[in-house]
N, C-alpha and C positions, 0 to 999 in steps of 0.2 A: 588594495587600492585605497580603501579607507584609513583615517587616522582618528584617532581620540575612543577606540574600543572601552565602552564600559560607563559612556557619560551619556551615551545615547545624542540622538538630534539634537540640537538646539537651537533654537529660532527666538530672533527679539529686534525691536525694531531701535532707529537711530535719527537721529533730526542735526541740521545744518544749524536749526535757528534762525531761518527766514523771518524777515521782519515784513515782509510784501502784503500789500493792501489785496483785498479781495476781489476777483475780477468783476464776479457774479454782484457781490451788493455795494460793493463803492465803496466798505470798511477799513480805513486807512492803516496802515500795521502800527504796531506800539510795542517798542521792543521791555516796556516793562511787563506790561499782559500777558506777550508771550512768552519772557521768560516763565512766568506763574504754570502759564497753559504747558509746558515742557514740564514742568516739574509734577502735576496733576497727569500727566499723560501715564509718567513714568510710575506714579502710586497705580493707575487703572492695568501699566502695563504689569506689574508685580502684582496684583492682584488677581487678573485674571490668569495667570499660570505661567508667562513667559520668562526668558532667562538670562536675556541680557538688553541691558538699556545702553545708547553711544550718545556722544554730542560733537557734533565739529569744533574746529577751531577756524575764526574769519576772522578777519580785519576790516570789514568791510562796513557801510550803511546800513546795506540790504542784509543785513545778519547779526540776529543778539551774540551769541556767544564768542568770545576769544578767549574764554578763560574757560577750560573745560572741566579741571577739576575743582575750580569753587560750584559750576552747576551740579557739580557730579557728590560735590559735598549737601548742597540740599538735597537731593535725590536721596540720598542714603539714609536721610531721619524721617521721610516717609514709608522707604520700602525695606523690605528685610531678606529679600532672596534673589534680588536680580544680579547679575554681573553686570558692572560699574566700566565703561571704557571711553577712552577718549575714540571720535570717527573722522576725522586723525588727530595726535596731536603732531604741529609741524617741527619736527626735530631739527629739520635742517636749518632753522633760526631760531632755538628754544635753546636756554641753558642746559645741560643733561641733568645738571645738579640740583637745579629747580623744580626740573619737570620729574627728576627723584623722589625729591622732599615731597611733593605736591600729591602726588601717587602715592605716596605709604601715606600720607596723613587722612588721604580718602578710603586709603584698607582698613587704617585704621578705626576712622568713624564706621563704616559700615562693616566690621566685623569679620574683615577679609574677603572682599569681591571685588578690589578694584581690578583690572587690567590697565596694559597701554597700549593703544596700537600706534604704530608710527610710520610718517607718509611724509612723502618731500610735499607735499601740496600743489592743489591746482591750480592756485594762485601764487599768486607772486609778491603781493603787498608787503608781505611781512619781512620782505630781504630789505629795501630798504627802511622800514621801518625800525629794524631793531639791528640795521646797520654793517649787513654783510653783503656781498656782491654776489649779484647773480649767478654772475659766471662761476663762481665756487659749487653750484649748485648741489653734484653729484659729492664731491669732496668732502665739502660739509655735512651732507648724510650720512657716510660711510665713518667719518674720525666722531661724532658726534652718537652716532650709535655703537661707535668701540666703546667711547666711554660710559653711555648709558648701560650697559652690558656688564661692564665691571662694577659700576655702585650697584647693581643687582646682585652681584655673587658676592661681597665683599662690603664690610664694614668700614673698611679701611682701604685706601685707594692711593697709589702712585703711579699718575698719566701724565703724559706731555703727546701736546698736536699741535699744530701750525694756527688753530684758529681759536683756540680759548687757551686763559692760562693754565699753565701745568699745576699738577695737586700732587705734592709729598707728603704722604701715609694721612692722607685728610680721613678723618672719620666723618659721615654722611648720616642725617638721622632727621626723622624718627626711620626707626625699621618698621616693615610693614609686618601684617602677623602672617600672613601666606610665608613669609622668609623669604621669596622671590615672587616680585610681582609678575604676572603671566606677560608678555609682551610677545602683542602681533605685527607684521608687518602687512601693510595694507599697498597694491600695483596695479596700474591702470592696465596694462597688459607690455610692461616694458621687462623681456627676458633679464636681462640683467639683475633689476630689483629683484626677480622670482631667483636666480641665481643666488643672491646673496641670503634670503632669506633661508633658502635651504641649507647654506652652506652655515650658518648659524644656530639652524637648528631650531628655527622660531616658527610661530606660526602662521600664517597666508590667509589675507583677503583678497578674492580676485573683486573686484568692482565692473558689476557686469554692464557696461556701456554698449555693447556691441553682441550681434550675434553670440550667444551662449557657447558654442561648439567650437568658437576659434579659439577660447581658453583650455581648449586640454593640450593643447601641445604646452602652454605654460604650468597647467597643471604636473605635468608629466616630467617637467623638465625638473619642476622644484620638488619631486621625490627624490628625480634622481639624483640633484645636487647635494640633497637632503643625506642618503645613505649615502653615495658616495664621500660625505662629510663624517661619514661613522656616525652619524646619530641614528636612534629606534625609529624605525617607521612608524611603529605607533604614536607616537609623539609628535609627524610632522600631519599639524593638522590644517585644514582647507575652511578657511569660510567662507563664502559668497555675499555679497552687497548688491540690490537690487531697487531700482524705484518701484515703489508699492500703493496698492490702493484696493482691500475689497468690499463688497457690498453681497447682501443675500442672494444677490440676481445678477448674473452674468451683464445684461441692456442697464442694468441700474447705475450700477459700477463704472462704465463703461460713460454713461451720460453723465453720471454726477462730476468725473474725475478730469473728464476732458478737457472744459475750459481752466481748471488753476495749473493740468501738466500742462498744456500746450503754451499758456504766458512762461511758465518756469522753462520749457526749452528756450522758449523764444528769447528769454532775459539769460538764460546762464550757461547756454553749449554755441561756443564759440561760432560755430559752423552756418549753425541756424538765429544766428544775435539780430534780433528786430523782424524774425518772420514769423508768420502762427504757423504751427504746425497742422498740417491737410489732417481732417476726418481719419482718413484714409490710413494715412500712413501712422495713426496714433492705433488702433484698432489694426493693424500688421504687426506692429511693436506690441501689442497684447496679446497676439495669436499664439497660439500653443508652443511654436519655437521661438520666436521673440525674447527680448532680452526686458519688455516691459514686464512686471508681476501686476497686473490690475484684473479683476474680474471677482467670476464668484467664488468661495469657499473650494470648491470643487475642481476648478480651471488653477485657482493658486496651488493646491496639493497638488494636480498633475506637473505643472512646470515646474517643483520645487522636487519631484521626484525625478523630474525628465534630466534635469540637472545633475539630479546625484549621482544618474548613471552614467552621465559624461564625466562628472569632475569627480567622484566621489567623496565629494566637500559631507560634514557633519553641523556646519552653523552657517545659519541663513539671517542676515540680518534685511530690514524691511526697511527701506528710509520712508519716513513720514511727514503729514504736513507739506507736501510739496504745493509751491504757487500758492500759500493761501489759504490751503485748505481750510476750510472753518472748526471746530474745534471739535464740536459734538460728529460731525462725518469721522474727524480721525480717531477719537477714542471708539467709537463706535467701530471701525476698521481693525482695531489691535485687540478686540474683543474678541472680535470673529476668528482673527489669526490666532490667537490663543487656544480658543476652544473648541474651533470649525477644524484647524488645520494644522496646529503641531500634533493633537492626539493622533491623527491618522497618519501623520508624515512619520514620528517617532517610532511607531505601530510598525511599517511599512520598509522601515531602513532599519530595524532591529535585525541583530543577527538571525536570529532561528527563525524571521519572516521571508529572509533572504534566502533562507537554508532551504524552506520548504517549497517557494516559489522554483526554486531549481532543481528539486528531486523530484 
């Protein structure tokens, strides 16, 4: 059920790039600060033991980043072991040949760590902005990730699609030093996308927005697209994307985190736009089945294991800084997740832990 045998768990956390004011002290956002503060997060994440750093890509006010590998390029001359990825970059309005170049240059600074993962996006801005029609939507993901595909296996490239111009025997450069940069596909829970990823042979981030447990049927379906595709099952690997938050104390956690998720739903899932979020129903989203990860040390390694045994995912990424968070809460959060909660998750989804739990 598993994939990626031999690299063990990994867990690392990922940020949007929110520029939002703080609810609690009235601290107005400054998207120069927090770019600073993302790049310091990411030296505390590679310090204390974690193994991969993401950054979005937005168009937006409310968010510093839209260039993810110039961030991903500071990030690199701080740290020296994390894995480097865009949380997504939007391919489906993104040159392929840019977001190429942009990604080996980032392997290249950091030594061979970058990734790409790639996602049509939850927003929309970027279509017209960089001049394509919505209505292509799906289109332009599929002919734009053919090509991406190809400048990864190849030096040299001859493509023609209906939406960018065609390239005869174009050589593409720099090369990265990995020789193929890893590339994920990241799906909100729409079959299709999990189709296609399998059928590519790439790797899967489920983005867990909803009840945990409704993703194994997609879980399941992108193995089998996956072999069914003739590719190693070893190779087709699961990560999980989660809103994140912990604290020493289960009521700590739970009280500090409240008011910056509850503005962050309120301000950026469509459904709930301009409502706060009930007490109530933030602390059900935290509960043991829940699709929140917030609480203590202890409550986050259960729900990251509860997971595995439904999805048999191997990378858990943490999204941070949500609403606001203030800086010292979230560094202080990727601490604890380091050293509280991958030693024992790693421990615990290790083969021969697996092996003996069951004999």
């Amino acid at each position: 059920m598993t994939g990626g045998e031999g690299r063990g768990f990994e867990i690392g956390v990922f940020t949007f790039g929110e520029v939002t004011g703080d609810p609690v002290t009235g601290r107005a956002g400054d998207p120069a600060r927090r770019l600073r503060e993302f790049v310091d997060l990411a030296r505390i994440a590679d310090q204390a033991g974690l193994d991969v750093f993401g950054v979005g890509e937005h168009h937006r006010p409310d968010f510093a980043i839209s260039s993810p590998p110039v961030v991903l390029a500071a990030v690199a001359q701080v740290t020296g072991r994390l894995r480097l990825t865009s949380t997504v970059s939007v391919l489906s309005t993104a040159d392929p040949v840019k977001l190429f170049e942009d990604f080996a240059t980032v392997d290249l600074l950091s030594g061979g760590r970058a990734e790409i993962t790639a996602g049509r996006g939850a927003y929309t801005e970027s279509f017209p902005l960089f001049g394509h029609d919505i209505a292509d939507y799906d289109e332009l993901f599929e002919e734009k990730l053919d090509l991406l595909l190809q400048l990864n296996r190849a030096e040299r490239v001859t493509w023609s699609g209906r939406h960018r111009a065609p390239l005869a025997d174009a050589g593409v450069y720099p090369r990265p030093v990995q020789g193929q940069l890893p590339v994920w596909i990241a799906v909100g829970g729409t079959p299709a996308s999990v189709v296609r990823a399998g059928r590519h042979g790439l790797s899967l981030y489920l983005a867990i927005l909803g009840q945990p447990d409704r993703f194994v049927p997609l879980a399941d379906l992108y193995r089998r697209s996956g072999v069914g595709a003739g590719h190693d099952p070893a190779a087709l690997r699961v990560g999980v994307t989660s809103h994140f938050y912990v604290e020493d104390t289960s009521q700590g956690a739970r009280d500090t985190f409240y008011p910056y998720y509850s503005r962050y739903i309120g301000e950026n899932m469509p459904a709930a736009r301009g409502q706060v979020l009930p007490r109530d129903a933030f602390d059900a989203w935290a509960g043991p089945h829940g699709a929140l990860v917030a609480g203590s040390p202890q409550e986050v390694i259960d729900k990251i294991l509860w997971e595995h045994e439904l999805l048999g995912h191997d990378r858990f990424l943490a999204q941070i800084g949500l609403g606001g968070l203030p800086f010292a809460e979230t560094a202080r959060s990727i601490e604890l997740l380091a050293t509280e909660v991958l030693p024992v998750v790693r421990r615990e989804t290790a083969p021969a832990s697996r092996m003996n739990v069951g004999s």
